[in-house]
One Martini backbone bead per residue (centre of mass of N, CA, C, O) as a GRO file, in nm:
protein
  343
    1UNK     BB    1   0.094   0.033   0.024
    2UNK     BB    2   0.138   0.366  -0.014
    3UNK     BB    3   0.080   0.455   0.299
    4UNK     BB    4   0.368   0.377   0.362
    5UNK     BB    5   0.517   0.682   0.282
    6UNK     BB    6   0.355   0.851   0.539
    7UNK     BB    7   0.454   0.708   0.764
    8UNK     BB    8   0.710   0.709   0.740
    9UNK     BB    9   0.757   0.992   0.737
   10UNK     BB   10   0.626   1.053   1.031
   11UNK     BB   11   0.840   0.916   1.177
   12UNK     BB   12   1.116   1.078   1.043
   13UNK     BB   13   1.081   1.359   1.128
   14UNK     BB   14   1.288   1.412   1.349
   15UNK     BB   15   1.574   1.292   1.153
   16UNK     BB   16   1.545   1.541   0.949
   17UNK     BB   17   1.558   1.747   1.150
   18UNK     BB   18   1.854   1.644   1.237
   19UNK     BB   19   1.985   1.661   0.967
   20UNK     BB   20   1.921   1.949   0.900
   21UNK     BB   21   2.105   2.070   1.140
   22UNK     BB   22   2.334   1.960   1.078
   23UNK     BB   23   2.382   2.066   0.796
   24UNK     BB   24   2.390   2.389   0.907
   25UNK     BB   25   2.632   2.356   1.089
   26UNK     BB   26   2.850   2.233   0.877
   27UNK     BB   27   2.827   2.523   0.705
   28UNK     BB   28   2.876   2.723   0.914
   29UNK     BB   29   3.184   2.602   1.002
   30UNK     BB   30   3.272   2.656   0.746
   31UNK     BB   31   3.262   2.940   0.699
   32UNK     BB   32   3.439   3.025   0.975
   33UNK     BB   33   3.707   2.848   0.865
   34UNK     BB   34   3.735   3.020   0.656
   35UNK     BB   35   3.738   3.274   0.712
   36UNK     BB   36   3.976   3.245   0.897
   37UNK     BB   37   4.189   3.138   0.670
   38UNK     BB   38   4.182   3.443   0.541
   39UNK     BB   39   4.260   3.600   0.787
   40UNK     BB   40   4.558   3.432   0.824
   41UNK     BB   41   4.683   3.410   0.550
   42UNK     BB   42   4.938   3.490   0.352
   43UNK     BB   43   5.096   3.291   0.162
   44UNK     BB   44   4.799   3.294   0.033
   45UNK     BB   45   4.549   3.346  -0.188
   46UNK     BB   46   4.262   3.545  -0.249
   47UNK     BB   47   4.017   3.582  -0.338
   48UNK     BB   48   3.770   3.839  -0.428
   49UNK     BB   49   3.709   3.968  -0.171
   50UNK     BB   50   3.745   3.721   0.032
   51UNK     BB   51   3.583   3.492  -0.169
   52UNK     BB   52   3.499   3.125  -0.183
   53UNK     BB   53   3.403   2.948  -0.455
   54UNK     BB   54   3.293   2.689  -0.338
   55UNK     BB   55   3.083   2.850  -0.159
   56UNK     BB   56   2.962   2.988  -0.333
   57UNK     BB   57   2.850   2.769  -0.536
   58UNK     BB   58   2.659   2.613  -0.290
   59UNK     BB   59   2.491   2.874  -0.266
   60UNK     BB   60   2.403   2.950  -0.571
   61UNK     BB   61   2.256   2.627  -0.557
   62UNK     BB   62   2.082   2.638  -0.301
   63UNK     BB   63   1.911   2.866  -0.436
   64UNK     BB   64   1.859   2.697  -0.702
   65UNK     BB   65   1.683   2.453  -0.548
   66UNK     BB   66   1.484   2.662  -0.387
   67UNK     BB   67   1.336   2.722  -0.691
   68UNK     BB   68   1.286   2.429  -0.794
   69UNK     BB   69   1.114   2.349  -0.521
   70UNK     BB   70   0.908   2.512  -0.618
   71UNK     BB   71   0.828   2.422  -0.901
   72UNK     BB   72   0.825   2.089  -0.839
   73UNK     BB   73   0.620   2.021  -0.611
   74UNK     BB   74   0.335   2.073  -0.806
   75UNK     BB   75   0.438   1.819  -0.984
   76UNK     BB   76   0.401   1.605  -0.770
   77UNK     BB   77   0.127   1.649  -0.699
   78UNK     BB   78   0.025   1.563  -0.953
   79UNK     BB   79   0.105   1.312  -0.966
   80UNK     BB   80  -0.007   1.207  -0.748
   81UNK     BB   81  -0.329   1.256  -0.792
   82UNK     BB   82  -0.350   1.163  -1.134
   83UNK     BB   83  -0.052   1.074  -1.277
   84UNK     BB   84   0.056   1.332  -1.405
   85UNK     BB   85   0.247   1.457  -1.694
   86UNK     BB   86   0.330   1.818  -1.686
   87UNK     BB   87   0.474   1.981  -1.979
   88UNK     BB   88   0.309   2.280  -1.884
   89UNK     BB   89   0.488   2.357  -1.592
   90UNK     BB   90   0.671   2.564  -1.715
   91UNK     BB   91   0.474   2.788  -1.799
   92UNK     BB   92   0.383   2.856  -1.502
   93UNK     BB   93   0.617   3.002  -1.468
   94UNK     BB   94   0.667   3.191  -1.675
   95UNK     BB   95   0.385   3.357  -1.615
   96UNK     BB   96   0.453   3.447  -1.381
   97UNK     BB   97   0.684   3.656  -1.489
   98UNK     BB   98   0.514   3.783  -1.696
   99UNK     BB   99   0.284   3.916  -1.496
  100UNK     BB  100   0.512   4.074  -1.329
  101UNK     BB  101   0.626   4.250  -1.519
  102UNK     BB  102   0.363   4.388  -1.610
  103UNK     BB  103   0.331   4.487  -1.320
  104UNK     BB  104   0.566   4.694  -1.320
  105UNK     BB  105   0.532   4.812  -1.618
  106UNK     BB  106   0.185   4.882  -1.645
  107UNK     BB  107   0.103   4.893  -1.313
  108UNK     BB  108   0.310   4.993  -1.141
  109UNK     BB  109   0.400   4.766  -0.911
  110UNK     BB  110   0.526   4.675  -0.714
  111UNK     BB  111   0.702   4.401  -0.673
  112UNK     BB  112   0.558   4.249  -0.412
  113UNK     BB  113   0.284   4.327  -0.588
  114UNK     BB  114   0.367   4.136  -0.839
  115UNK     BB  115   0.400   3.847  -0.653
  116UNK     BB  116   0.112   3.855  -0.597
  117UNK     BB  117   0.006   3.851  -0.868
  118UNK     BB  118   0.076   3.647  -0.967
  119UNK     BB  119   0.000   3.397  -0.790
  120UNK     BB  120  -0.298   3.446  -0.836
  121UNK     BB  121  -0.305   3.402  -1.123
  122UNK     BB  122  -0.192   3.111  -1.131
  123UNK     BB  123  -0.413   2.990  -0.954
  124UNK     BB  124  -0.626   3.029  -1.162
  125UNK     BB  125  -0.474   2.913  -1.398
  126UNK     BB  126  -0.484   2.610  -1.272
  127UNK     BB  127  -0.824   2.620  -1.247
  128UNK     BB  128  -0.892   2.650  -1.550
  129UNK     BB  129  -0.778   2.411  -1.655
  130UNK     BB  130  -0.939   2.182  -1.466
  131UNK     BB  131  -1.227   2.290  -1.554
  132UNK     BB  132  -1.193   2.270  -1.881
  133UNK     BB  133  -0.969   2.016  -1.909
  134UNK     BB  134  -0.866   1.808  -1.718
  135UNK     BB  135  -1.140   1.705  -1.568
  136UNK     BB  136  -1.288   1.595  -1.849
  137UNK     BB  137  -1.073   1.370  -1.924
  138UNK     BB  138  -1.119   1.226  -1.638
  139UNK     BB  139  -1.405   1.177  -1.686
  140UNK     BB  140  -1.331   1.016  -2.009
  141UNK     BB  141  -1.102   0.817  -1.929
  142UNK     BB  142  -0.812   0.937  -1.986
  143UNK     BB  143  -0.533   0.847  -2.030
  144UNK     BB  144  -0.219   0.938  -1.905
  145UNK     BB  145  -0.062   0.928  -2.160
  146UNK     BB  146  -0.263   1.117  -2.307
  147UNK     BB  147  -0.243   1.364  -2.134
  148UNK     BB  148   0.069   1.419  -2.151
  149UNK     BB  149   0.058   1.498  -2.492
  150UNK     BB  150  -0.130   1.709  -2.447
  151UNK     BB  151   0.106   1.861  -2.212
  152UNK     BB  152   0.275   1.902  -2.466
  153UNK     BB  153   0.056   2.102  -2.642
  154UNK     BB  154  -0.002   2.313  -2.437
  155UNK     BB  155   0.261   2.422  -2.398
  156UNK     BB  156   0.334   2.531  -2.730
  157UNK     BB  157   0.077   2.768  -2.704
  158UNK     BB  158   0.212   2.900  -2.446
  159UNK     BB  159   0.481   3.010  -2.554
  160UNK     BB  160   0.356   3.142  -2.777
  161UNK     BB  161   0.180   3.336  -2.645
  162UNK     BB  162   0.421   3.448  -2.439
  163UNK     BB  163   0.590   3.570  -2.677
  164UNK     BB  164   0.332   3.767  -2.814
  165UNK     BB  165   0.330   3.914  -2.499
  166UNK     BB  166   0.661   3.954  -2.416
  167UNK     BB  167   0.817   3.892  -2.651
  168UNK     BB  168   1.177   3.738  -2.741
  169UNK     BB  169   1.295   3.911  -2.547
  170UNK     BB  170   1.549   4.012  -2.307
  171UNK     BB  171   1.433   4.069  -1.966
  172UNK     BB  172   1.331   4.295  -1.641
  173UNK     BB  173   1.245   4.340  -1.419
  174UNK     BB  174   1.469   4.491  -1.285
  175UNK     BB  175   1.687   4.760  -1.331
  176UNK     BB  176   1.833   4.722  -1.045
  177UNK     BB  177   2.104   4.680  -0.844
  178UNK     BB  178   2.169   4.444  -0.599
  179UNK     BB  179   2.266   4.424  -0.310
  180UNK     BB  180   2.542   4.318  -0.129
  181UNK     BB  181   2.625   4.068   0.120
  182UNK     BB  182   2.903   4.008   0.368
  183UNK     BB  183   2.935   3.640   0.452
  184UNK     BB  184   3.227   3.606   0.464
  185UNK     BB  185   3.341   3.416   0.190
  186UNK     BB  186   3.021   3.521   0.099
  187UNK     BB  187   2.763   3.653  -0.144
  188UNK     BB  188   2.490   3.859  -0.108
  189UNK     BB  189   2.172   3.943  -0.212
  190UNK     BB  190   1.892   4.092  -0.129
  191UNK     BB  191   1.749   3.886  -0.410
  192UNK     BB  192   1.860   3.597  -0.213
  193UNK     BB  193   1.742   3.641   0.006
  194UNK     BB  194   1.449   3.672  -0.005
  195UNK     BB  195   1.439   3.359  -0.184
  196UNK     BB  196   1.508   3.201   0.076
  197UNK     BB  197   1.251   3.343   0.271
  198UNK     BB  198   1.018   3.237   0.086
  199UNK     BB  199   1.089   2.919   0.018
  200UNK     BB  200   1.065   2.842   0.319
  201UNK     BB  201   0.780   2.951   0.355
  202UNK     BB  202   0.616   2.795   0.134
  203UNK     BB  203   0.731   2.501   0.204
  204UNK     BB  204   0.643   2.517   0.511
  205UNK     BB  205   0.354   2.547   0.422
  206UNK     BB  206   0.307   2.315   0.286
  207UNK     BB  207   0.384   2.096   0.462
  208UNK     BB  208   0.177   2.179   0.665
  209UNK     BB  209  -0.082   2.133   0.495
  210UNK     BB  210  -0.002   1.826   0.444
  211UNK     BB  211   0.048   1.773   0.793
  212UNK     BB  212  -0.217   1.973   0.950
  213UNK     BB  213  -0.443   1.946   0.776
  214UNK     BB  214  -0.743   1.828   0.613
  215UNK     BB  215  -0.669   1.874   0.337
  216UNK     BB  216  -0.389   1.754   0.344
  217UNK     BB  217  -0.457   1.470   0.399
  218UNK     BB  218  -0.646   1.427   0.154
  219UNK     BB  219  -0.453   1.449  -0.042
  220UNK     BB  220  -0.275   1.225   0.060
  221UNK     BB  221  -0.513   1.018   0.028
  222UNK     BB  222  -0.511   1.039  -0.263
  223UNK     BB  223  -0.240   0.966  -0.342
  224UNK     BB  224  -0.307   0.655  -0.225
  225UNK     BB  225  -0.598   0.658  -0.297
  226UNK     BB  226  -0.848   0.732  -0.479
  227UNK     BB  227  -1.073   0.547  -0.401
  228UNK     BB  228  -1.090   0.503  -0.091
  229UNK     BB  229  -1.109   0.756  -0.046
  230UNK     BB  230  -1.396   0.804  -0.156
  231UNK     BB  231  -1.477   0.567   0.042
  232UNK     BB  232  -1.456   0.834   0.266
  233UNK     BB  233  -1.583   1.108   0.124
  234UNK     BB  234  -1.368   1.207  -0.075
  235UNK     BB  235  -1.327   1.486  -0.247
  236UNK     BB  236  -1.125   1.470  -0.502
  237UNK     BB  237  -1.169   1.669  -0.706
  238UNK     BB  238  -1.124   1.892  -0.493
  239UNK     BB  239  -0.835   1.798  -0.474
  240UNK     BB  240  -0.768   1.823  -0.707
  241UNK     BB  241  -0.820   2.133  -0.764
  242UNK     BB  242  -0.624   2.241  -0.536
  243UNK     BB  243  -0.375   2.125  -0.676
  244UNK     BB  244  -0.356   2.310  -0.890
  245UNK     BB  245  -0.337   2.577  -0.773
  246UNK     BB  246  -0.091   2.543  -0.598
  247UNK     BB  247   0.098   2.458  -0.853
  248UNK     BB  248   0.028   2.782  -0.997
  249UNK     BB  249   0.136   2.950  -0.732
  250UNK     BB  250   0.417   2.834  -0.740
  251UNK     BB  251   0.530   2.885  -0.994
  252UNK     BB  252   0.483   3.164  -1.010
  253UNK     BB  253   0.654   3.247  -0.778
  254UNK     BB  254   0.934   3.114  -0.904
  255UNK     BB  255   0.918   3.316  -1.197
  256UNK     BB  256   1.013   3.625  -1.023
  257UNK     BB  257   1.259   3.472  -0.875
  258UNK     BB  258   1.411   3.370  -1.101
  259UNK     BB  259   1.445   3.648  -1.253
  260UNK     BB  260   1.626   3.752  -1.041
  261UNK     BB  261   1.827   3.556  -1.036
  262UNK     BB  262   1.904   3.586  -1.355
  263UNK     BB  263   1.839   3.882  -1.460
  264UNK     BB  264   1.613   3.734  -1.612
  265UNK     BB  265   1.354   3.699  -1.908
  266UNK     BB  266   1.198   3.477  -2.110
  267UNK     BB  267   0.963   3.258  -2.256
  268UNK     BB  268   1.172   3.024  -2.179
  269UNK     BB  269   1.214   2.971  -1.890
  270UNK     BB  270   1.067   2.722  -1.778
  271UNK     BB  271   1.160   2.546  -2.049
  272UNK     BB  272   1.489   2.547  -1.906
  273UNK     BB  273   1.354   2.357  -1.644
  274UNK     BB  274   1.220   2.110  -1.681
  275UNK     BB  275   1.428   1.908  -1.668
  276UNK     BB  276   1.507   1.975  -1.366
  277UNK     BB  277   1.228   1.884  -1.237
  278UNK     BB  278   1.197   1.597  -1.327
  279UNK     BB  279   1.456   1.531  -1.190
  280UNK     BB  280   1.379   1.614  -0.910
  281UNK     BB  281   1.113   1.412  -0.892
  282UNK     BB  282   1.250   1.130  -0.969
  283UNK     BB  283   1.475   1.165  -0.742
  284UNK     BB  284   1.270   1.165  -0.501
  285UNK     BB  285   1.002   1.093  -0.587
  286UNK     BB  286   0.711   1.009  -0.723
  287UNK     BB  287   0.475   1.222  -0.564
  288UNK     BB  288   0.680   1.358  -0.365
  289UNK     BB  289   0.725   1.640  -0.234
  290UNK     BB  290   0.965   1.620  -0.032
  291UNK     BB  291   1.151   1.493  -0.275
  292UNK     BB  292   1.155   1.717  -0.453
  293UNK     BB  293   1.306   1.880  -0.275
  294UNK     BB  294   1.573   1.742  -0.251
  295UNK     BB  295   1.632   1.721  -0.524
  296UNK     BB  296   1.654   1.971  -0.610
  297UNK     BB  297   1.890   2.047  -0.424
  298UNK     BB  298   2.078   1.835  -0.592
  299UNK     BB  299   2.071   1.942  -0.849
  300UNK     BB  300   2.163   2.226  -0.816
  301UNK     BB  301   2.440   2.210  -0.696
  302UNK     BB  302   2.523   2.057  -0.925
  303UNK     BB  303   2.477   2.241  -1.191
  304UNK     BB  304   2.647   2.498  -1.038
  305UNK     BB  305   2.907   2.321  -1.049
  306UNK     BB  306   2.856   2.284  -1.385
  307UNK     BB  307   2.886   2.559  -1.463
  308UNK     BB  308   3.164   2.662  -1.320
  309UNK     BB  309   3.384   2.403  -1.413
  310UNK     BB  310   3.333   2.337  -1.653
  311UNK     BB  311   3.362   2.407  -1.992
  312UNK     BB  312   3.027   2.387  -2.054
  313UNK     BB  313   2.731   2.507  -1.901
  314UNK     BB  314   2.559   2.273  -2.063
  315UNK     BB  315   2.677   1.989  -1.871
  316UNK     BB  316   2.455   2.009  -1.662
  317UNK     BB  317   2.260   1.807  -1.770
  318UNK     BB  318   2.432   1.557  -1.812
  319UNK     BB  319   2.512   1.576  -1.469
  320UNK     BB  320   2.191   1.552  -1.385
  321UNK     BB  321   2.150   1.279  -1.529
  322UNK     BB  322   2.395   1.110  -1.404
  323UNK     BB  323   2.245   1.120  -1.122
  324UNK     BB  324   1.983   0.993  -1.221
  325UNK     BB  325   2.115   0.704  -1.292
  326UNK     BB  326   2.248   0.607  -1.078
  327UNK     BB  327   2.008   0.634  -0.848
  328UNK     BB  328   1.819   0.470  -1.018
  329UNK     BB  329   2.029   0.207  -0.981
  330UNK     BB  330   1.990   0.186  -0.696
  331UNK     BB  331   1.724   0.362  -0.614
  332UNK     BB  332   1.444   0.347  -0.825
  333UNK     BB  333   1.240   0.532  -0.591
  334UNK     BB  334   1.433   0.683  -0.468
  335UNK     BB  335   1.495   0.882  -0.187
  336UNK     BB  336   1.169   0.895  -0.091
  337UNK     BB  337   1.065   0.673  -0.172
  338UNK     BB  338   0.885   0.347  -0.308
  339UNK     BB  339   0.806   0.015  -0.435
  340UNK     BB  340   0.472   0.120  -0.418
  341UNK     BB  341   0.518   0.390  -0.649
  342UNK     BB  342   0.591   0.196  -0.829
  343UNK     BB  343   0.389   0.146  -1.164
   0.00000   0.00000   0.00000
């Protein structure tokens, strides 16, 4: 039974939590270990302004980890209770930075309130698609394979409209620059700091509403089995409803979050970051949202580091491909899957 995959996250919840401070603990002492080691070596040369590439590159690498594990919980969540692999998760990303930006370019809004009309967009925009398309399909009893098909018809349909509406060219979200802030050995920007703590927050929220609302038990119960959910009362139509939204709400957030990371935007932003989306949900666990956080953040690190080192920045994926066919060559089911969830 897929619930025991469930279970057994709520048992481990300790050591998680045990495993995540501890690694805390231990980028925190690199980090004034190296700073010390900066301040003290007088016959080492020091890189510039004091930044140590190593630590900084683990540090921008885990930053857009959970930039990438906001854009791809909701694709999880979607696996999880639908079945569908969602080729058109992309352009949710997409939609959210290009809301974002008509709204600071045309409707004049501060960013804080164009990031949140996006969001609102997006969860709107997710409810749309479910009420129009996915429903539909659902009643028609239209198998998982032929709705993967339609939702990369629907991807591409997507890229062009939204090519037509923000134009072909790389656009900025802001046009200021952010200042730096110098932490030992490592350096962050404002807009790195934001995404850091909007992150935190995002996905601590979802966690919670999985694990702590009527409504998110309801998610994890149709995600485990959805006959005996509704012979149990619970609408799934309804909590698959709410997963669309949440999943649209989540991506758009991700999109103005991206375009300020690269500090650019353009109509494939989203369909840019698809496969790395992917490989971050079937590394960490194939519909278990809290594995594509997981994987999320081991793709970004990879990516990061292959982005740095390698000779050819394009790298990146083959190296992300590469971390993923070993791992599940090793364990088929994922980082925090189940071997009662493949298949």
């Amino acid at each position: 039974m897929r619930q025991a995959t469930w279970t057994s996250l709520a048992r481990n919840t300790l050591m998680w939590r045990i495993l995540g401070i501890a690694v805390i603990g231990v980028l925190t002492v690199l980090v004034f270990i190296q700073s010390a080691s900066a301040a003290d070596a007088t016959d080492t040369p020091v890189a510039a302004a004091g930044t140590n590439t190593f630590l900084q590159t683990l540090l921008q690498g885990t930053i857009f980890g959970l930039l990438l594990a906001l854009a791809s919980v909701g694709l999880s969540l979607i696996y999880g209770t639908t079945g569908l692999s969602n080729f058109a998760h992309g352009e949710q990303v997409t939609f959210g930075a290009a809301v974002a930006f008509v709204s600071v370019t045309k409707l004049h809004a501060p960013l804080w309130g164009a990031i949140l009309i996006a969001v609102a967009a997006g969860a709107a925009f997710g409810w749309l698609q479910d009420v129009v398309l996915w429903k539909q399909l659902r009643k028609r009893g239209v198998p998982n394979m032929q709705q993967m098909i339609v939702s990369i018809g629907l991807a591409l349909i997507l890229v062009n409209l939204i090519q037509i509406w923000i134009g072909p060219d790389r656009l900025r979200l802001v046009t200021s620059t952010a200042a730096n802030h110098r932490i030992g050995p490592v350096s962050l920007s404002t807009a790195d700091l934001w995404a850091i703590s909007i992150c935190v927050l995002a996905l601590g929220g979802v966690g919670f509403f999985l694990m702590r609302t009527r409504l998110g038990r309801a998610t994890r119960a149709v995600s485990d089995n959805p006959a005996l959910a509704a012979a149990t009362g619970i609408s799934v139509n309804r909590v698959i409803r709410v997963v669309w939204m949440m999943a649209g709400g989540l991506a758009a957030l991700a999109g103005p979050l991206l375009a300020l990371y690269n500090d650019t935007l353009d109509f494939q932003l989203g369909a840019n970051i698809l496969l790395l989306m992917f490989a971050a949900v079937t590394l960490g666990g194939l519909g278990h949202p809290f594995g594509a956080v997981v994987g999320a953040l081991v793709i970004g690190i990879v990516a990061q580091f292959t982005t740095q080192y390698a000779p050819t920045p394009d790298l990146k994926y083959a190296a992300v491909l590469a971390i993923l066919i070993l791992t599940l060559l090793v364990r088929p089911q994922g980082i925090l899957g189940r071997k009662e969830r493949v298949g």
